[in-house]
C-alpha positions as a Python dict, from the first residue, in 0.01 Angstrom:
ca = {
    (1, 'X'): (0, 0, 0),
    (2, 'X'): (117, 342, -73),
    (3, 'X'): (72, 587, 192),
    (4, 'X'): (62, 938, 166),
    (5, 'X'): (181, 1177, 488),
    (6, 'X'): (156, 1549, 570),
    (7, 'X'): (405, 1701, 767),
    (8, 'X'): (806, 1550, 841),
    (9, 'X'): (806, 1637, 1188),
    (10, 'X'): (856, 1401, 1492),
    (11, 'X'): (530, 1218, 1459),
    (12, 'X'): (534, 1186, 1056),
    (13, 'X'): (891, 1076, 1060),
    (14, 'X'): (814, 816, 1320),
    (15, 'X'): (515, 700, 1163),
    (16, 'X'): (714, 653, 816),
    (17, 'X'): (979, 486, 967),
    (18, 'X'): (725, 217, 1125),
    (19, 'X'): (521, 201, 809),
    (20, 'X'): (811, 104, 583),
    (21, 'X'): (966, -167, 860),
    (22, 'X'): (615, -338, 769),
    (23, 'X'): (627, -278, 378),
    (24, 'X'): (434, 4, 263),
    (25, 'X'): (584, 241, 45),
    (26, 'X'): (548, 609, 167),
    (27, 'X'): (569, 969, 62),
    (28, 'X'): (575, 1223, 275),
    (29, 'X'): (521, 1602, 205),
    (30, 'X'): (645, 1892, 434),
    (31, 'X'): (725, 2246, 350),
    (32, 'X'): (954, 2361, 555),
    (33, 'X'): (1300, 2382, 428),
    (34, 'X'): (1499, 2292, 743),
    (35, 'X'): (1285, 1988, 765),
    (36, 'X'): (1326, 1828, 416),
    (37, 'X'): (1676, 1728, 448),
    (38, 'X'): (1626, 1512, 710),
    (39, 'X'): (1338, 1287, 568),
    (40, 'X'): (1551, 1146, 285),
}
């Protein structure tokens, strides 16, 4: 399943993290700049 998330912050990251340990594919979409570099 592909999931989509808003927002990169503690809670998205997290949830991402968990999500793809159990095989879905995710994408998540944040706007702020000194947050992007960290979700890759």
């Amino acid at each position: 399943m592909h999931i989509l998330i808003v927002g990169g912050g503690k809670v998205g990251s997290l949830l991402a993290r968990l999500l793809t340990q159990t095989g879905h594919s995710i994408t998540i979409v944040e706007t702020r700049r000194d947050r992007q570099g960290n979700l890759s």
